[in-house]
LOFI-639804 format. One record per residue (C-alpha): x, y, z. Coordinates in steps of 0.02 Angstrom, whole numbers, padded with zeros to 5 digits. Layout:
<atoms>
> X	Y	Z
...
</atoms>
This chain:
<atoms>
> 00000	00000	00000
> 00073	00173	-00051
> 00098	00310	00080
> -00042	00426	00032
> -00163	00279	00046
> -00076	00228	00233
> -00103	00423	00270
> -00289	00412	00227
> -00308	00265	00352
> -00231	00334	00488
> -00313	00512	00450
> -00499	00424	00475
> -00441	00296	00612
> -00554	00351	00763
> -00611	00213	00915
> -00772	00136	00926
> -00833	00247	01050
> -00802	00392	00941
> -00893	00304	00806
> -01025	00270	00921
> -01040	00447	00980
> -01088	00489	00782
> -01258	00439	00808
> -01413	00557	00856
> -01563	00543	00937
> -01701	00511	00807
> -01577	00452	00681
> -01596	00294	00578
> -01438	00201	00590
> -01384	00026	00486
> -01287	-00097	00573
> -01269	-00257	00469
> -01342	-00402	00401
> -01301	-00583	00456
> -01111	-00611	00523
> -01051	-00445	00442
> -01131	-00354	00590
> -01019	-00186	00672
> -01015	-00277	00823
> -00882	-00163	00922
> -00961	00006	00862
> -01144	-00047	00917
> -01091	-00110	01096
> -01011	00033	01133
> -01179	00133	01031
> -01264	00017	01172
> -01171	00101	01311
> -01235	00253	01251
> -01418	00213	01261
> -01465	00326	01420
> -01419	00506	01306
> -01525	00440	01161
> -01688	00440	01091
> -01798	00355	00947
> -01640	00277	00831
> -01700	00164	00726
> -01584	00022	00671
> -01563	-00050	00508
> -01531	-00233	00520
> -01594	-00430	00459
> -01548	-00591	00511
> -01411	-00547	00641
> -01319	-00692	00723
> -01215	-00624	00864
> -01304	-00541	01024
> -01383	-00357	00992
> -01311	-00293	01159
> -01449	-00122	01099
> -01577	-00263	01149
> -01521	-00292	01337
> -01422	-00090	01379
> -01480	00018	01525
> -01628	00100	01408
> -01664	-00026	01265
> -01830	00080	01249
> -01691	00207	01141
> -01677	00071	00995
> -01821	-00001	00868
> -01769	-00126	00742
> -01831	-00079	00571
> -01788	-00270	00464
> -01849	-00350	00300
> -01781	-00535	00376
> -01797	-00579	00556
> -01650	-00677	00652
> -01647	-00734	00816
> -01603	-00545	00884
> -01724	-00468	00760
> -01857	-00597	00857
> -01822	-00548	01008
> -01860	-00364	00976
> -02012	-00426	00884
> -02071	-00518	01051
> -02033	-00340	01128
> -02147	-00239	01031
> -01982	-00154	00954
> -01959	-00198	00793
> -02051	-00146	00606
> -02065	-00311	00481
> -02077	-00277	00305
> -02106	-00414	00190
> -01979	-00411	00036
> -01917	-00565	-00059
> -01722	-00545	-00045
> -01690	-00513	-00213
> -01797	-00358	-00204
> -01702	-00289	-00040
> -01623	-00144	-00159
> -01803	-00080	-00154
> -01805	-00094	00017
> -01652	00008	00057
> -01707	00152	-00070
> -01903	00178	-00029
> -01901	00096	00167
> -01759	00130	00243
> -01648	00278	00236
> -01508	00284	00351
> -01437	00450	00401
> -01272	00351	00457
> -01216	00170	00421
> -01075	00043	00496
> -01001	-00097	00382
> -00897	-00237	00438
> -00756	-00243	00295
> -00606	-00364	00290
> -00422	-00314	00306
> -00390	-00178	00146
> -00309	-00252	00001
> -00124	-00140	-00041
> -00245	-00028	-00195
> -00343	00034	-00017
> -00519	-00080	-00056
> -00598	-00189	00069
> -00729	-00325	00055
> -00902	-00312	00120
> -00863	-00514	00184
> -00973	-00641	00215
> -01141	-00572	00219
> -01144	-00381	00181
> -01112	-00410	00000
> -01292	-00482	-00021
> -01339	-00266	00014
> -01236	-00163	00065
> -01199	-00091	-00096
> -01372	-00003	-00098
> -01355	00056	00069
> -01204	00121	00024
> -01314	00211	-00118
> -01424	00314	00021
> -01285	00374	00138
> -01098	00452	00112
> -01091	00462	00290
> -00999	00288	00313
> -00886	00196	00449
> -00814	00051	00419
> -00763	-00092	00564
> -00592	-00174	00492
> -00602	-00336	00559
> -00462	-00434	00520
> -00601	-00605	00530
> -00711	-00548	00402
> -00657	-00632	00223
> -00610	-00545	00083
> -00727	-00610	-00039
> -00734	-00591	-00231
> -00868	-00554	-00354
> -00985	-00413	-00422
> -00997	-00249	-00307
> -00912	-00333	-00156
> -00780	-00203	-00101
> -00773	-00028	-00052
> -00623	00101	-00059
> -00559	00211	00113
> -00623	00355	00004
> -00792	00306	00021
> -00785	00296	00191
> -00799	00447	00342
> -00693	00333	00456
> -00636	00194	00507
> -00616	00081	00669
> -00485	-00056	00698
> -00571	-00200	00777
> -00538	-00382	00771
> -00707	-00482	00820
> -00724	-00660	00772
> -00884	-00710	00682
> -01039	-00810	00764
> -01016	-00982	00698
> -01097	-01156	00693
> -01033	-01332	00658
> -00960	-01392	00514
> -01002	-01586	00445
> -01149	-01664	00441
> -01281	-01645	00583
> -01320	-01783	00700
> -01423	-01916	00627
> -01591	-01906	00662
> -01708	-02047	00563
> -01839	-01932	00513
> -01716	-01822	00397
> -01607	-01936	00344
> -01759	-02029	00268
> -01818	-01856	00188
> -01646	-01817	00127
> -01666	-02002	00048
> -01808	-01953	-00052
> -01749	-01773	-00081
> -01553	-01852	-00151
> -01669	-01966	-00295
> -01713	-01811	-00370
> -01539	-01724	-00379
> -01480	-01789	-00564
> -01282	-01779	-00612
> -01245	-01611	-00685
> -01381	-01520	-00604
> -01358	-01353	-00522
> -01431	-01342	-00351
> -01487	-01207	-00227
> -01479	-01280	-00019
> -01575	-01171	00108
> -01534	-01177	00304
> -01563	-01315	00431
> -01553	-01503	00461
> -01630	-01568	00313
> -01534	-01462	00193
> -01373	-01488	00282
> -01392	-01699	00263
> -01434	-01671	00077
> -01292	-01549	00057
> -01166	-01695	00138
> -01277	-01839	00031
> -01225	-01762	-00130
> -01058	-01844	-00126
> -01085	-01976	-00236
> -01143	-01863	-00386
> -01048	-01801	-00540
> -01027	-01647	-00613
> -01137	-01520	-00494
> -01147	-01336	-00500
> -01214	-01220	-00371
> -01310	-01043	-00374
> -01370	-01019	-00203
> -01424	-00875	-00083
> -01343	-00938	00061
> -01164	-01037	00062
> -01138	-01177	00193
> -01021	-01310	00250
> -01092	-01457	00143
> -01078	-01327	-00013
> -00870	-01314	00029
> -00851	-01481	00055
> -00930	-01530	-00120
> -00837	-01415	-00190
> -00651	-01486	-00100
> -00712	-01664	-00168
> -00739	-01582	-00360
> -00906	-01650	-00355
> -00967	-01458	-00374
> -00870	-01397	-00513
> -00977	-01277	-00612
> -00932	-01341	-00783
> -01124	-01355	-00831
> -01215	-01193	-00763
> -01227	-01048	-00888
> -01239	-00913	-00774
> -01048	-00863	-00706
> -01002	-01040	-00782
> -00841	-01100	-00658
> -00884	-01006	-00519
> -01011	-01069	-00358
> -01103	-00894	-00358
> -01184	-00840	-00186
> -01268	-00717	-00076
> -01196	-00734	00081
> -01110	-00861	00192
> -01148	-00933	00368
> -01048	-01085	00452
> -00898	-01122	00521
> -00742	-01039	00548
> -00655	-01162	00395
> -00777	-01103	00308
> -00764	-00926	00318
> -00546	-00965	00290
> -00602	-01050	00121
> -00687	-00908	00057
> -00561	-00805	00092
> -00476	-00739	-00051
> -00574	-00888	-00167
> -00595	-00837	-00330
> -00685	-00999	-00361
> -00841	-00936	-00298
> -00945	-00756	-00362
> -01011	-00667	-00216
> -01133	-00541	-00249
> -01289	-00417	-00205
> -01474	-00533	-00175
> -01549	-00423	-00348
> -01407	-00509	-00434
> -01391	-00694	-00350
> -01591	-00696	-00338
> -01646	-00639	-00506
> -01740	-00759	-00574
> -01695	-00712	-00733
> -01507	-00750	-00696
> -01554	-00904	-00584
> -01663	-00972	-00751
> -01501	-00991	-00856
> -01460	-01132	-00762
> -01511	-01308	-00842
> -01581	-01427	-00707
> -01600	-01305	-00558
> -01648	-01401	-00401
> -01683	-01293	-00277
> -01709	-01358	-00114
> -01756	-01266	00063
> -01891	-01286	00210
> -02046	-01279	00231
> -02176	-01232	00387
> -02328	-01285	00323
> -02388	-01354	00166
> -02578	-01359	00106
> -02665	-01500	-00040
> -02632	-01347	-00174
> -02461	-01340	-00133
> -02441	-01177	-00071
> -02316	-01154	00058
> -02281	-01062	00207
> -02116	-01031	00255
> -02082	-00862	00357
> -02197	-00885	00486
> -02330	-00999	00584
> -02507	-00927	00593
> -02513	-00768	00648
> -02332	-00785	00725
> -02195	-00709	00629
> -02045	-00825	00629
> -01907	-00753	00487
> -01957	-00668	00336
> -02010	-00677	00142
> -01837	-00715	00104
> -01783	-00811	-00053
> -01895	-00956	-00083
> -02002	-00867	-00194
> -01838	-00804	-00306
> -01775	-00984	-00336
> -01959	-01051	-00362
> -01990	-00950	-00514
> -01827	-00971	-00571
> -01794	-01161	-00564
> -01970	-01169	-00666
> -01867	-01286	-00790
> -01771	-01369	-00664
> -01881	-01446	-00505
> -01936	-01359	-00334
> -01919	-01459	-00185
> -01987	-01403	-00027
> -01949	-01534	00144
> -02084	-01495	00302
> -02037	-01599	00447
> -02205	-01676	00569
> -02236	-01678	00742
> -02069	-01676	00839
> -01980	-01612	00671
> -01801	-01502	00771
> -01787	-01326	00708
> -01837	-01258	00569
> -01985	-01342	00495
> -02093	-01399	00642
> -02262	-01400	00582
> -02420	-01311	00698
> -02553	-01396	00625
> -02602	-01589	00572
> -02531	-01673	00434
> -02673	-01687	00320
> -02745	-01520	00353
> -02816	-01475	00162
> -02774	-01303	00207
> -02657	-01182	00271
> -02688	-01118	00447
> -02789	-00939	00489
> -02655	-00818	00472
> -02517	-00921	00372
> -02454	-00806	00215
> -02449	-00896	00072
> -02244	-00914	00036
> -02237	-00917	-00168
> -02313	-01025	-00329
> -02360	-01197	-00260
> -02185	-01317	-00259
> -02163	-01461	-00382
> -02142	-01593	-00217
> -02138	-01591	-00046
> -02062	-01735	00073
> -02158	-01743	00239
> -02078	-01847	00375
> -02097	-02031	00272
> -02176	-01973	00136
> -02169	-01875	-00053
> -02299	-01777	-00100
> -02301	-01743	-00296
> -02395	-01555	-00345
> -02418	-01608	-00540
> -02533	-01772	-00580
> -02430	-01896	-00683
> -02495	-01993	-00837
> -02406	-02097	-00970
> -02411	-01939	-01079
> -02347	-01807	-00946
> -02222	-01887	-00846
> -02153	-01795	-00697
> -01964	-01758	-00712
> -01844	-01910	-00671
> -01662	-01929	-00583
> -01540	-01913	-00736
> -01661	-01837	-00883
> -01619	-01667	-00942
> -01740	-01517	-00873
> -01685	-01367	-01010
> -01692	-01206	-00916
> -01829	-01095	-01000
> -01794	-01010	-01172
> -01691	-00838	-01198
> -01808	-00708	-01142
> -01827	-00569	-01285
> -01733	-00422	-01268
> -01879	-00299	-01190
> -01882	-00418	-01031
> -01695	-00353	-00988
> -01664	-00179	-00905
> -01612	-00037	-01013
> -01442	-00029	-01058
> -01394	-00203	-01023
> -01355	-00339	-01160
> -01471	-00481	-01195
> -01416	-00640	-01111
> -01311	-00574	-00977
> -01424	-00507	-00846
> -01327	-00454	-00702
> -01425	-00318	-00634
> -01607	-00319	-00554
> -01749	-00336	-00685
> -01889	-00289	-00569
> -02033	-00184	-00577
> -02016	-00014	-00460
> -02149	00020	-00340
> -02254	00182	-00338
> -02142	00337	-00244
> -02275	00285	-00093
> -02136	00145	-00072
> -02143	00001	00045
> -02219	00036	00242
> -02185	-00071	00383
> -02298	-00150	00471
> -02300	-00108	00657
</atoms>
C-alpha cells in the first residue's frame, strides 16, 4: 500500500466509542446483516443508550447478540428489518421492531423507498495494498445499496471478516468517513454433517433421488438441507447458485463434485449471496476466486437463476396445504423469519424442479409443523410463501404437486430439465445486453414505497 493511501487510514482511524458517539437521537442508523454485523461500534452505541432517543436500526438476520436489545434504556432502539434472526425476534417479542415483507432479491427496493439511514456501519475485511476492502461474508448480499443512500460511512476493519470476490463486493477508504480497527471473530456453527436423526435422513433419501448428475442446485438452512448438502457426494458434475453458502456446499466443492462446468450463469464459479458456518468455512472463502459473491438483486434474479439447466432448488418448509402452497416465514399469525428467497428460486428453477422438505410432529428446528398433517389447508393467518412447489417430502412421505400420466411424466433422476428459453430483449433492463443479466430486472414500486408494518 502506497503512503498517501496509509495516510488516509490513519487520517480516519477514530475508536469505537467515537464512532458510536456519531449517532443522534431520532436518527436511523444501519448496522449489518447476518455475520457482517459492526459488532464493536454498536456495543459501545449500546453504552450510550441513556443520552438517546428514537434511533432506529437498520438490520436482518443478525447472528451475534444485539447488546442495543439488553443496555440500560433498550426503549432508545427499534429494529426496522426486511428478515428476522434470532435478535431481530427478540425485539419482535418486545414490541420493538417494524417487519416488512420483501423477497431478498428485491431488498435494493427496500433500502431506497423503506429505509434511509442518516449514518451506516459496515464490517469490511483487512484492505487489500490498492486501499479496497470487502463487504465479507454477508454484507455483499446489500450493502452496496445502502451504500447508495448514505456518504456518511464507517467502516469496522475486522481482520475475521473474508475478503470475498465477485460483483460490487468491495469498497475504497475514500468512500468511507472513518474507520475503526477492531478484530471480532464471527458467530459460527458446526461444520459436517448434523447428527443423525431418522426422520431427515429418510427425507434427505427421497430429496437425493431427485438431484440428477450435472444439475445445479440451490440448499437453504437447517437439518434437512445440511444432510442433503453432505448426501451429494456420490454425484458427478454439480454446479451451485445459491443464496446462502454452507459447509456441505465447501465440502462438495473440496471433493470436485461441485465444479460448475455445466451452469450458464458465471459458468466456473459457485455464485452466492452470503455465507454462514464455520470458521473453515469462512478461511475457504477467503480470497477464493472460485466462488462469485454478490448483491441478492443479482444472485436472486430469477432471470439469472433461469439460465441454469436442471435447477434443483431445495429449502424448508412450515406448512404445506393440498394446493401446494407453502408457508415458510412464519406460523399462523406468528412471525418466525421473513419472505426471504424461496419465492426467487421457485420462479426461477421453473425448468429445473422445486423441492420443498416440512418436517411432522417432533420435526427439530426449522420446519416444525403447527397444525395436522393432512390439514387440506393452510392455517388462519399463514401467508402464502410463493407459486405452489413441484414436491414436498413430509416426514416418510413424497408428496407430488403435478398429476402424472403416461403422456406427462413428472421429471426423473438423470433426464435433462432445459432451463426456459432466452427471454426477448424488452424483458432485460435498459442498457444491459441480452443474455447477460446481471442487474435487477424488477418492476419499481409507486414513490409511496414500501411501509412497515407495526
Amino acid at each position: 500500500m502506497n503512503q498517501a493511501l496509509q495516510e488516509e487510514f490513519r487520517a480516519k482511524t477514530i475508536s469505537a466509542q467515537q464512532a458510536a458517539a456519531l449517532v443522534k437521537s431520532g436518527q436511523q442508523v444501519y448496522l449489518g446483516c447476518c455475520t457482517s454485523y459492526a459488532r464493536a461500534i454498536v456495543d459501545a452505541l449500546a453504552a450510550r443508550s441513556e443520552e438517546l432517543e428514537d434511533v432506529t436500526i437498520g438490520c436482518s438476520n443478525i447472528i451475534p447478540p444485539m447488546t442495543v436489545l439488553d443496555c440500560a434504556h433498550p426503549q432508545a432502539f427499534r429494529i426496522s428489518t426486511y428478515f428476522m434472526g434470532y435478535e431481530e425476534r427478540r425485539a419482535w417479542k418486545a414490541g420493538r421492531a417494524d417487519f416488512t415483507s420483501v423477497h431478498l432479491g428485491q431488498v435494493d427496493q427496500w433500502c431506497r423507498e423503506t429505509f434511509h439511514p442518516d449514518l451506516a456501519f459496515f464490517d469490511v475485511s483487512l484492505p487489500d495494498e490498492e486501499g479496497y476492502m470487502s463487504f465479507g461474508a454477508s454484507g455483499c448480499c446489500m450493502h452496496p445499496f445502502i451504500q447508495e443512500e448514505t456518504d456518511n460511512i464507517v467502516l469496522q476493519i475486522n481482520r475475521f471478516s473474508p475478503y470475498v470476490t465477485g460483483q460490487r463486493t468491495k469498497i475504497h477508504i475514500s468512500q468511507a468517513r472513518h474507520v475503526v480497527w477492531a478484530d471480532v471473530e464471527k458467530e459460527t456453527i458446526p461444520g459436517g454433517p448434523a447428527e443423525e436423526d431418522p426422520t431427515v435422513a429418510a427425507m434427505s433419501r427421497y430429496l437425493l433421488d431427485q438431484i440428477p448428475d450435472g444439475a445445479c442446485i440451490q440448499l437453504g438452512i437447517g437439518g434437512v438441507a445440511t444432510a442433503v448438502g453432505y448426501g451429494l457426494m456420490s454425484k458427478n458434475d454439480l454446479g451451485c447458485h445459491t443464496e446462502m453458502m454452507s459447509d456441505s456446499i465447501m465440502a462438495l466443492m473440496k471433493a470436485g463434485v461441485i465444479n460448475n462446468s455445466r451452469p450458464k450463469f458465471i459458468p466456473g464459479r459457485t455464485v452466492v449471496g452470503f455465507a454462514f458456518g464455520s470458521r473453515a468455512l469462512y478461511e475457504f472463502l477467503d480470497h477464493n476466486e472460485d466462488l462469485f459473491f454478490g448483491p441478492f438483486p443479482v444472485v436472486n434474479n430469477p432471470v439469472n437463476i433461469a439460465q441454469n439447466d436442471n435447477m434443483i432448488s431445495i429449502n424448508t418448509a412450515m406448512s404445506i396445504d393440498l394446493f401446494g402452497q407453502v408457508a415458510a416465514e412464519g406460523m399462523g399469525t406468528r412471525q418466525f423469519s421473513g419472505t426471504g428467497g424461496q419465492g426467487d428460486y421457485v420462479r426461477g428453477a421453473q425448468g429445473g424442479q422445486i423441492l420443498s422438505g416440512l418436517l411432522l410432529h417432533g420435526g427439530r428446528g426449522l420446519g416444525r409443523c403447527p397444525q395436522e398433517p393432512d390439514c387440506p389447508h393452510l392455517p388462519a393467518g399463514d401467508h402464502r410463501h410463493h407459486p405452489p412447489v413441484g414436491r414436498a417430502v413430509c416426514g416418510h412421505r413424497i408428496w407430488r404437486g403435478q398429476p402424472e400420466t403416461p403422456d406427462h411424466p413428472g421429471p426423473r433422476p438423470g433426464t435433462h430439465r432445459p432451463g426456459p428459453p432466452g427471454l426477448p430483449g424488452d424483458a432485460h433492463c435498459g442498457g444491459q445486453e441480452a443474455g447477460a443479466p446481471l442487474t435487477p430486472c424488477f418492476p419499481r414500486r409507486g414513490p409511496a414505497g414500501a411501509a412497515p408494518c407495526r
